[in-house]
C-alpha positions as CSV (number, residue, x, y, z in Angstrom):
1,X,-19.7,1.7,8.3
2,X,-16.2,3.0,7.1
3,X,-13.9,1.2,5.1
4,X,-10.8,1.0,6.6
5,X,-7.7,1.7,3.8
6,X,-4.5,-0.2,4.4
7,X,-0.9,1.2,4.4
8,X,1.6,-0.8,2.9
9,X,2.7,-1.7,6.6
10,X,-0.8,-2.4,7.8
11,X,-1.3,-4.7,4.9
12,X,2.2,-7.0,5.9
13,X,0.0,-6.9,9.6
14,X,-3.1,-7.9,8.1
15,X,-1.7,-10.6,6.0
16,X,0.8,-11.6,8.4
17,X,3.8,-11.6,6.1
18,X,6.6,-9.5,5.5
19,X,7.7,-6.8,3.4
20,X,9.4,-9.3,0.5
21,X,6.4,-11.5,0.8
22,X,4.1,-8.9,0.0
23,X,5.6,-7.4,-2.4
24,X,6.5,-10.8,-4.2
25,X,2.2,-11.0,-3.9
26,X,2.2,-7.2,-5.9
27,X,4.2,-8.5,-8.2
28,X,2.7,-11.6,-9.4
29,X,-1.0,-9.9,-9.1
30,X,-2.1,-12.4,-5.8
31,X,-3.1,-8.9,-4.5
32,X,-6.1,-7.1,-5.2
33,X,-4.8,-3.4,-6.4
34,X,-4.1,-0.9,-4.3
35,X,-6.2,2.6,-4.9
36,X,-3.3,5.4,-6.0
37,X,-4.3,8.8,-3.5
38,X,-2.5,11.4,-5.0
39,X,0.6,11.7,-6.0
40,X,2.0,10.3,-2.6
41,X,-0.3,7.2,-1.3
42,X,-1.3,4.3,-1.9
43,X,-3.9,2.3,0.2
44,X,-5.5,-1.4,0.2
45,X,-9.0,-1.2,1.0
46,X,-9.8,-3.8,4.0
47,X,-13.1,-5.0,2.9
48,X,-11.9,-5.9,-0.8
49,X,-8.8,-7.6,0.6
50,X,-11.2,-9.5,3.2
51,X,-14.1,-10.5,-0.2
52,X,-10.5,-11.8,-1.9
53,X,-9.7,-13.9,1.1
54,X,-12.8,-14.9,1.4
55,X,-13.2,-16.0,-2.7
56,X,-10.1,-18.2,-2.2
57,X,-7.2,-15.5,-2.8
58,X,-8.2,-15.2,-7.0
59,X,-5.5,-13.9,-9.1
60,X,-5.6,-10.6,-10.3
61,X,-3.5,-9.4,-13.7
62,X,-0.1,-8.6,-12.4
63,X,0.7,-4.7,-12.2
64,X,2.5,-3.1,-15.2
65,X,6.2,-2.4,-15.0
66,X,4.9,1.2,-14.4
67,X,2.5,0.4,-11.8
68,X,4.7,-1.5,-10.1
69,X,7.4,1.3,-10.1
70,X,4.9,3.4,-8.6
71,X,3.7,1.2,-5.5
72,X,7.7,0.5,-4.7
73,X,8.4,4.1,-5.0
74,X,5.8,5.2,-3.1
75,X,6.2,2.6,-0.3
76,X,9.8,3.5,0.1
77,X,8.8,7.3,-0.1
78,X,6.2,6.8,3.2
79,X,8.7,4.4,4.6
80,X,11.5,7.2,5.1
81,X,9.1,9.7,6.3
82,X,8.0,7.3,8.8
83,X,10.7,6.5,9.6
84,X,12.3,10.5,10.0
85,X,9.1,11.3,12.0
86,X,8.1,13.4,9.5
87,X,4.2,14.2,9.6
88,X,3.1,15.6,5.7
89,X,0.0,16.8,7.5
90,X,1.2,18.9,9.4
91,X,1.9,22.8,8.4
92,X,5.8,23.7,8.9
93,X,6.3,27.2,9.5
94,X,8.6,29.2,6.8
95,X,11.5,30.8,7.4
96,X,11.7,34.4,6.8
């Protein structure tokens, strides 16, 4: 079985809450960590957010200043591409 890893915009849908909400759950550590993917992602994976759920929603240690910089930068970063309709997957020819 493959485990299924969250965007920030699938993990509003899974938890049924919105962006502020969510992010108001990063801050304070309700939220299991997300996994960093390069320099670019970040991803919840499903089956650790569904064990949390499960255990009662624990707390987690809130993210670092840092950490949290990161996941907010990040977001926004995949927000606007998604938003442009720009694909990072796919191979742009150059220009001569």
């Amino acid at each position: 079985m493959t485990d299924m890893l969250l965007s920030f915009q699938e993990l509003c849908t899974f938890l049924k809450a919105d962006e502020a909400v969510v992010l108001s759950l990063i801050e304070s550590g309700v939220l299991p960590p997300p996994l960093n993917i390069g320099d670019r992602l970040i991803r919840w994976v499903e089956s650790d957010l569904a064990r949390w759920m499960q255990m009662g929603c624990p707390k987690f240690p809130p993210p670092t200043p840092e950490e949290l910089a990161l996941i907010r930068t990040k977001h926004l970063e995949e927000k606007r591409h998604t938003l442009t309709g720009k694909n990072r997957n796919t191979l742009t020819p150059s220009r001569p």
